[in-house]
NULOMAR-810969 format. One record per residue: residue in three letters; x, y, z of N, C-alpha, C in turn. Coordinates in Angstrom, 1 decimal. Example, Ala and Ser with C-alpha at 12.3 -4.5 7.8 and 13.67 -1.06 7.14 Angstrom:
NULOMAR-810969
   type      n.u      n.v      n.w     ca.u     ca.v     ca.w      c.u      c.v      c.w
    ala     13.2     -5.7      7.8     12.3     -4.5      7.8     13.2     -3.3      7.8
    ser     12.8     -2.2      7.1     13.7     -1.1      7.1     12.9      0.0      7.9
END
This chain:
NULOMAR-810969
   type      n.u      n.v      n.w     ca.u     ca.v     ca.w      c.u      c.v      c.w
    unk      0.8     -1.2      0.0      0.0      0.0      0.0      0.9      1.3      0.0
    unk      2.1      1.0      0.9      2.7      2.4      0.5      3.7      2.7     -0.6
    unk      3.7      1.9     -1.7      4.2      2.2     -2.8      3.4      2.7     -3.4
    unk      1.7      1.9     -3.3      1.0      3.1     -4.0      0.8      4.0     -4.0
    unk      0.9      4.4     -2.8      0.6      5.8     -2.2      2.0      6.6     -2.3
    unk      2.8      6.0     -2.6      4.2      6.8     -3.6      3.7      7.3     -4.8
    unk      3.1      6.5     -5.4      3.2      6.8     -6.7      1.7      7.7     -7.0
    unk      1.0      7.8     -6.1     -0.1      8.5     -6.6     -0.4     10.0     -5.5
    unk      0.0      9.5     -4.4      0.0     10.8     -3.8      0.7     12.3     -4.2
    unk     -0.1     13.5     -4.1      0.1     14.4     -5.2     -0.2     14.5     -6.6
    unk     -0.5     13.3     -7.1     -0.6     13.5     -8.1     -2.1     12.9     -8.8
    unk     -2.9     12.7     -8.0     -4.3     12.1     -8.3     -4.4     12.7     -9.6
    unk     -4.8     14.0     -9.8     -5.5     14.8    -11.0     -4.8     14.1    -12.0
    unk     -3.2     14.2    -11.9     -3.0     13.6    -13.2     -3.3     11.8    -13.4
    unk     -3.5     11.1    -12.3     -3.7      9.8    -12.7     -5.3      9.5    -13.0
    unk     -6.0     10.2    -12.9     -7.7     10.0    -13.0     -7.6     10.8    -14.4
    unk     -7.0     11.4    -14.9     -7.0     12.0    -16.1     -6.3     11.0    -17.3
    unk     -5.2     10.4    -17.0     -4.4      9.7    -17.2     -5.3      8.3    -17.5
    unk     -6.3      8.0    -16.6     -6.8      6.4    -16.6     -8.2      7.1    -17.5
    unk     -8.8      8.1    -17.5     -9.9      8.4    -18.4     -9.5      8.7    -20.1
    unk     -8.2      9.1    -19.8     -7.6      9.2    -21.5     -7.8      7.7    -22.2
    unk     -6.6      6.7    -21.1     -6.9      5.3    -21.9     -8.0      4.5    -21.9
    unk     -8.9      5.3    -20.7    -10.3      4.2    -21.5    -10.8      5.1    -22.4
    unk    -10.8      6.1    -22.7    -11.5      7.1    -23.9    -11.0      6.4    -25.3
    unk     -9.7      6.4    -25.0     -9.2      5.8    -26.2     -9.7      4.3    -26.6
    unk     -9.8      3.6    -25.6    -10.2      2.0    -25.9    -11.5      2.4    -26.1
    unk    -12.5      2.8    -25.7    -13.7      3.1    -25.8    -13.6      3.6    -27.4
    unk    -13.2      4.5    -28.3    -13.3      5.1    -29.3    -12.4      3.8    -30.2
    unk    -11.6      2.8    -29.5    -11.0      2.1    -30.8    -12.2      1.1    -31.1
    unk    -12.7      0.8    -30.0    -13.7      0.1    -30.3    -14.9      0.3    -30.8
    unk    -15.7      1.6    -30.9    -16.4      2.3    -31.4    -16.5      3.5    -31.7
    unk    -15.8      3.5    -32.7    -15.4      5.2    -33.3    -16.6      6.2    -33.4
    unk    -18.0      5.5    -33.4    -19.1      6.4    -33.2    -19.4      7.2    -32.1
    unk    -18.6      6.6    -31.5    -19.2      7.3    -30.0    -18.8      8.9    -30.2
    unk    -17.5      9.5    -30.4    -17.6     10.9    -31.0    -18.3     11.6    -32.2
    unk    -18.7     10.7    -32.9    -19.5     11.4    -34.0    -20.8     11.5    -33.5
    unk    -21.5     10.8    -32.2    -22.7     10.9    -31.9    -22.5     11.7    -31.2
    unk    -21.4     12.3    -30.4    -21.7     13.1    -29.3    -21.5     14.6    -29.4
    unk    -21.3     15.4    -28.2    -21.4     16.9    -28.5    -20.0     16.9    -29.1
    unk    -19.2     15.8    -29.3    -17.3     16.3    -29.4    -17.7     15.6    -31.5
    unk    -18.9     15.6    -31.6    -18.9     15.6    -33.2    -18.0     16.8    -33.7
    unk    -17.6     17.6    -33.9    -16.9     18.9    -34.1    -15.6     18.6    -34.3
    unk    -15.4     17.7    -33.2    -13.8     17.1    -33.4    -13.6     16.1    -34.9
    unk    -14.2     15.5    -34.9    -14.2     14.8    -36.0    -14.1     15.7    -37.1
    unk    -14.4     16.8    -37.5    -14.7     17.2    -39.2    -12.8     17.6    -38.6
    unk    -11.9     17.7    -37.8    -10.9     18.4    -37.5    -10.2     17.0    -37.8
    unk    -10.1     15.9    -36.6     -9.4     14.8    -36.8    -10.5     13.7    -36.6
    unk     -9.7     12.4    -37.0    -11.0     11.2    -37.2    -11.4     10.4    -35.9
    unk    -11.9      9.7    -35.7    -12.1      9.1    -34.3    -11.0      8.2    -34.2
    unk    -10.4      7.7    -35.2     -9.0      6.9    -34.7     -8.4      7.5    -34.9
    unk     -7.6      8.5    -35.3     -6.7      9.7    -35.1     -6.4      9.7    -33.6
    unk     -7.8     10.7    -33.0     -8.0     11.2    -31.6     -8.3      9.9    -30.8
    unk     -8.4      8.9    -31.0     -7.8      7.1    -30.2     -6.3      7.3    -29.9
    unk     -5.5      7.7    -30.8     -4.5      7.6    -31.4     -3.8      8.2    -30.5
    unk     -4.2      9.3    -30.4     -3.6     10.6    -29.8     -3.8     10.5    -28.4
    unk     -4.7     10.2    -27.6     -5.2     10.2    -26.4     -4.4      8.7    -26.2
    unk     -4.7      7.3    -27.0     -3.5      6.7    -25.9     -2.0      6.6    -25.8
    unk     -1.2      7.1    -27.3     -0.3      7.5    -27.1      0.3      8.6    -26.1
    unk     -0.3      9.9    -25.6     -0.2     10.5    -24.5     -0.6     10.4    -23.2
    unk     -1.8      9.4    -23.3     -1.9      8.7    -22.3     -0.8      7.8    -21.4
    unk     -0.3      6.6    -22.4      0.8      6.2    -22.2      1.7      6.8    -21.7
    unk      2.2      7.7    -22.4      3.6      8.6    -22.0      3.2      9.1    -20.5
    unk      2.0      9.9    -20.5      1.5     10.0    -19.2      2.2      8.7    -18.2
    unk      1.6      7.7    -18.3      1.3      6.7    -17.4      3.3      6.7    -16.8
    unk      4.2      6.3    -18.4      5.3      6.2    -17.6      5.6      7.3    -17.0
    unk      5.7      8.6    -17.6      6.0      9.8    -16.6      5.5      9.6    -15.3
    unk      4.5      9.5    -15.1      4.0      9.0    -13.3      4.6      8.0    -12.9
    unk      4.7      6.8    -13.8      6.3      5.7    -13.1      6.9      6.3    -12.8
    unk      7.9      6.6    -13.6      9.2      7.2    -13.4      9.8      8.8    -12.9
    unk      8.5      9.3    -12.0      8.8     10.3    -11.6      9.6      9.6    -10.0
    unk     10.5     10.9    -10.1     11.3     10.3     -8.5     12.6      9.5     -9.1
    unk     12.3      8.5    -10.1     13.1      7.6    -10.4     14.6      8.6    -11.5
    unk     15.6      7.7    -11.6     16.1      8.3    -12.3     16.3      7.5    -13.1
    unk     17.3      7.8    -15.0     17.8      7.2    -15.6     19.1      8.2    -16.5
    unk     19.6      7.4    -16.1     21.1      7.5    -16.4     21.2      9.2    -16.0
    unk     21.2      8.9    -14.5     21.5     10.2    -14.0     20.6     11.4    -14.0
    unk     19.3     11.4    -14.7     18.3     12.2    -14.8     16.6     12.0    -14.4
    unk     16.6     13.0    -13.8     15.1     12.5    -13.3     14.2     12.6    -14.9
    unk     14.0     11.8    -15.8     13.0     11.9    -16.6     11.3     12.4    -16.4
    unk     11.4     12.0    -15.5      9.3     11.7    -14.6      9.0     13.0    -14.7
    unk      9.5     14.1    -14.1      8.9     15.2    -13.9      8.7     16.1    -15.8
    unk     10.2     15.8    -16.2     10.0     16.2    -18.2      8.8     15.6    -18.6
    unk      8.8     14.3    -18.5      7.2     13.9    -19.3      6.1     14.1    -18.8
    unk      6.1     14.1    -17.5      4.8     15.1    -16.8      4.5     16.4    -17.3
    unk      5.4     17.2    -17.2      5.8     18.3    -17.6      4.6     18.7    -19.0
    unk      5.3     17.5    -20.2      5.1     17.8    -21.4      3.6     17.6    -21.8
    unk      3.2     15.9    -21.0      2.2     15.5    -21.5      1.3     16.4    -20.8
    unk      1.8     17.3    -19.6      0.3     17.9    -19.4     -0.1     18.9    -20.4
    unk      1.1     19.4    -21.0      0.7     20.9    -22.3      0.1     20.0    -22.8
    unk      0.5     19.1    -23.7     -0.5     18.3    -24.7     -1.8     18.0    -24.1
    unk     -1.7     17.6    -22.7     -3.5     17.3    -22.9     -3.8     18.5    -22.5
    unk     -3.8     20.0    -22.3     -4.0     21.4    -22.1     -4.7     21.6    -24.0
    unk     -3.8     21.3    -24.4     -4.6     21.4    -26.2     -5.0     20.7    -26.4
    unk     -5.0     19.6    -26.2     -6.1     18.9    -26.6     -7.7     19.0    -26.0
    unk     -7.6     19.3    -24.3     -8.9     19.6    -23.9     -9.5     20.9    -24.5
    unk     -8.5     21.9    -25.4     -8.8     22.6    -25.2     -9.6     22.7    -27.0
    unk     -9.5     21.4    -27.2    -10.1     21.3    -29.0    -11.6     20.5    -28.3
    unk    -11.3     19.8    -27.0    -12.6     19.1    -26.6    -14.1     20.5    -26.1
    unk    -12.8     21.5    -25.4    -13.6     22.5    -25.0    -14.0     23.4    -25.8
    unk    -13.7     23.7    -27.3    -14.1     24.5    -28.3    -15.0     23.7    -29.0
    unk    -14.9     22.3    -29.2    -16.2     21.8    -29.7    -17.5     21.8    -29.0
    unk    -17.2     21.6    -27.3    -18.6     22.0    -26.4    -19.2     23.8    -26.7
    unk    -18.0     24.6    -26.8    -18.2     26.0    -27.0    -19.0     26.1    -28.4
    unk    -18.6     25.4    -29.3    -19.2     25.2    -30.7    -20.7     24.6    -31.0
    unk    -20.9     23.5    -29.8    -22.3     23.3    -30.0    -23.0     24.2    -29.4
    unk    -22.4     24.9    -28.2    -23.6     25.9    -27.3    -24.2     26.8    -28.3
    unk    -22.8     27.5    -29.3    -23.3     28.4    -30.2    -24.9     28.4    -30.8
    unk    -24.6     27.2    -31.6    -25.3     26.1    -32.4    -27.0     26.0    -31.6
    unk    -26.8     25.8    -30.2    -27.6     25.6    -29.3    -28.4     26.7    -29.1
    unk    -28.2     27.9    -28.9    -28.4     29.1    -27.8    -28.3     29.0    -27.0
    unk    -27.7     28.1    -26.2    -27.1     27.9    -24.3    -25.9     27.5    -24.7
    unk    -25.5     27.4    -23.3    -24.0     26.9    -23.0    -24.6     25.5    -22.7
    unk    -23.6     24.6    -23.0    -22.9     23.1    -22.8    -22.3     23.3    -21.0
    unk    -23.5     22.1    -20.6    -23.0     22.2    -19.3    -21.0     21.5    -18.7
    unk    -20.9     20.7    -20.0    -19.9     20.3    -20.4    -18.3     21.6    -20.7
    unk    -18.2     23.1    -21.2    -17.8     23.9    -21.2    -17.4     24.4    -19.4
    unk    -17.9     24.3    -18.6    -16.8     25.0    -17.2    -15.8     23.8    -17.1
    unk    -16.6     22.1    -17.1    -15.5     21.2    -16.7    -14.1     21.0    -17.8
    unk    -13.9     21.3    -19.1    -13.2     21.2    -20.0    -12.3     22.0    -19.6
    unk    -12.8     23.3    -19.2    -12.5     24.4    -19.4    -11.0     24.5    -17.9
    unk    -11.7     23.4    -17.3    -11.1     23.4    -15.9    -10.3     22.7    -16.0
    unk    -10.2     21.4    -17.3     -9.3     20.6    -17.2     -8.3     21.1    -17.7
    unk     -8.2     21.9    -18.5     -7.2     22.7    -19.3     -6.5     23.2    -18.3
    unk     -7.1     24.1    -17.5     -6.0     24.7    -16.1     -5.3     23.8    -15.3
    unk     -5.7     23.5    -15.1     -5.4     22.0    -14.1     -4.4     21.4    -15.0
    unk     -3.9     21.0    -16.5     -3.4     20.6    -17.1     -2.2     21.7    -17.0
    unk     -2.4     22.8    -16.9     -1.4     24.0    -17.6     -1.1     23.7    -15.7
    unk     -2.0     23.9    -15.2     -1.1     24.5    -13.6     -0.1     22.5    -12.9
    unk     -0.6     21.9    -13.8      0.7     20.8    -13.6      1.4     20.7    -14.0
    unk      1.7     21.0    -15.5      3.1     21.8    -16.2      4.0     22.7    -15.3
    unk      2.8     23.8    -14.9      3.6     24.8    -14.2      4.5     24.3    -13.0
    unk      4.0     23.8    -12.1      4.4     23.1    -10.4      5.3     22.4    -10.8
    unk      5.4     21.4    -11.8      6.5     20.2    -12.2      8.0     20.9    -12.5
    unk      7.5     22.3    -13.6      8.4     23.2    -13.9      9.1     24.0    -13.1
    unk      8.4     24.4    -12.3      8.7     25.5    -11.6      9.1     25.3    -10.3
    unk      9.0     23.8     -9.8      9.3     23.3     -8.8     10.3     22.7     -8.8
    unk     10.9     22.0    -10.1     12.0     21.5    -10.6     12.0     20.0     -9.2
    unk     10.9     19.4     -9.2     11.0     18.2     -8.1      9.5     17.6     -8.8
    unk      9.0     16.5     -7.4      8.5     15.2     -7.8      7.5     15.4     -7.7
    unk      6.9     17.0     -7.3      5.6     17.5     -6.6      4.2     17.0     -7.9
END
């Protein structure tokens, strides 16, 4: 138990974000409809639903070992905190193509997508774990 609690303490946001990317992704390899039916149709006329599979578990992944291997070193370098670092900009743009398609249907709508504050939040939350990793230059 207390390794797990190594590896996750501090860092929840990014591992619940992390474990939603790669089921989004298996979810979409296995039925690519599910974005063309949903409010994230918008993404599609941009990239395809295996594209954005594609993309989400490949950074997902990266994600996942960055959270390994934070703390850890290799060949003299703390790696963990760099790919934390990086994959959080990446999912910061990417939520933030998730959060212009909710902004896109509200248009469309005449209301807002109740879906637009939480995107909107993931993106910060993305950008302010970039920041702390960066700026803290540790395992925070």
């Amino acid at each position: 138990m207390r390794l797990l609690n190594y590896y996750i303490e501090g860092r929840r946001f990014e591992w619940l974000i992390t474990i939603a990317m790669l089921w989004l992704a298996v979810a979409t390899f296995v039925s690519p409809e599910i974005l063309r039916a949903s409010a994230f149709q918008w993404i599609t006329l941009v990239m395809t639903p295996w594209f954005t599979a594609c993309l989400l578990f490949a950074i997902g992944w990266a994600r996942l070992v960055g959270l390994l291997l934070n703390g850890h070193q290799v060949r003299g370098r703390r790696v963990g905190p760099m790919i934390r670092a990086v994959t959080a900009a990446a999912c910061a743009v990417m939520w933030v193509q998730f959060d212009l398609a909710l902004i896109q249907l509200s248009v469309d709508q005449g209301f807002m997508s109740p879906g637009v504050p939480f995107w909107s939040m993931f993106v910060l939350g993305e950008l302010d774990v970039a920041y702390r990793v960066v700026a803290n230059g540790r395992t925070s």
